[in-house]
C-alpha positions as MATLAB code, in Angstrom:
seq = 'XXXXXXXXXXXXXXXXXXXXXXXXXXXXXXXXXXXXXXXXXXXXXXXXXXXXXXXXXXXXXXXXXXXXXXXXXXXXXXXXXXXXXXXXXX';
ca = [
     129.292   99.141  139.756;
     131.156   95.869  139.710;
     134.672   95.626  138.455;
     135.528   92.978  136.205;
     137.763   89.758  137.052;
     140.325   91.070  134.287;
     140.593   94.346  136.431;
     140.624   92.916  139.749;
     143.954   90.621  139.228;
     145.166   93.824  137.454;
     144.879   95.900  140.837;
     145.933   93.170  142.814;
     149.222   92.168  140.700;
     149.615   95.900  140.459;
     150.033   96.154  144.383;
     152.234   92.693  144.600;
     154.710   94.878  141.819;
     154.243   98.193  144.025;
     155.993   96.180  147.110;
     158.339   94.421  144.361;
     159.724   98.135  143.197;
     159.852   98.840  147.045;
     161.811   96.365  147.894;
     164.410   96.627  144.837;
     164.096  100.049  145.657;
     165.531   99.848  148.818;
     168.133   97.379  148.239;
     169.395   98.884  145.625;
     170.294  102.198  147.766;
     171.704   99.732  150.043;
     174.214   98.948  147.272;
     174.703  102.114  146.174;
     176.161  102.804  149.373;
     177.822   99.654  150.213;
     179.056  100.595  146.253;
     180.860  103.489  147.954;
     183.047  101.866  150.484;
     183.534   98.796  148.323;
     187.462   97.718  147.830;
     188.312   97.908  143.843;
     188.340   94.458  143.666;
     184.770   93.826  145.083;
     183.812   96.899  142.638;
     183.041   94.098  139.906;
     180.875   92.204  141.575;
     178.992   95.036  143.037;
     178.587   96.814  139.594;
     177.099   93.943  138.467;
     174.923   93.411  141.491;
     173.637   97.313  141.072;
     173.152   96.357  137.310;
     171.098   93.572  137.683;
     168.900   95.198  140.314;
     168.108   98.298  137.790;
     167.177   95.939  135.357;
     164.583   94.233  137.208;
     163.592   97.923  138.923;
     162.993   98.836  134.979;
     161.294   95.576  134.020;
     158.312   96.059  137.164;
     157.614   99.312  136.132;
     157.638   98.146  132.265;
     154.922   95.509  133.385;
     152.881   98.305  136.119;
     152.787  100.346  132.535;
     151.326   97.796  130.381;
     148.985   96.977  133.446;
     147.769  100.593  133.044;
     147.590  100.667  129.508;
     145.270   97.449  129.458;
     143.020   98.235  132.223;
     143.001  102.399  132.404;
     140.868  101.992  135.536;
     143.155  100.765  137.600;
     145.704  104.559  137.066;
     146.189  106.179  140.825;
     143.653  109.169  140.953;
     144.930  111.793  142.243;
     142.814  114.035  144.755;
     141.977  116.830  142.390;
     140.699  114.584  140.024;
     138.797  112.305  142.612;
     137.066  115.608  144.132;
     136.311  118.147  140.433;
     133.650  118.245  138.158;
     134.445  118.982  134.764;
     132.483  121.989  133.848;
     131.691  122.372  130.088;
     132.386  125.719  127.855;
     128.781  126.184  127.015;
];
């Protein structure tokens, strides 16, 4: 079964935002704990440095949701579901 062009830039943007969150990711633990050994008057700065990092953290995973929503077939399977049968009542 072939996957459709609407699909297939899903997947792909959906890994270019997987390394985006990564990357925020890690630099915001970087300033987390650069946050703790900040002097008071660099504490500004950094605040708003930490800020502006969670908002674009939130804002990937706001798009990676709507990616999902749009094109269900792109949602991680997990292994139970990859490897079970559903098995009806009857």
């Amino acid at each position: 079964m072939t996957e459709d062009a609407g699909a297939a830039q899903a997947r792909a943007l959906l890994r270019e935002l997987g390394e985006h969150v990564a990357d925020i990711s890690h630099k915001l633990e970087a300033a987390e704990l650069r946050g703790a050994r900040t002097s008071i008057r660099g504490a500004t700065h950094d605040r708003r440095h930490r800020s502006t990092l969670r908002r674009e953290l939130y804002e990937a995973h706001r798009l990676i949701d709507g990616l999902h929503r749009r094109y269900p077939e792109t949602l991680p399977r997990t292994g139970a579901a990859r490897g079970s049968r559903v098995l009806s009542a009857n």
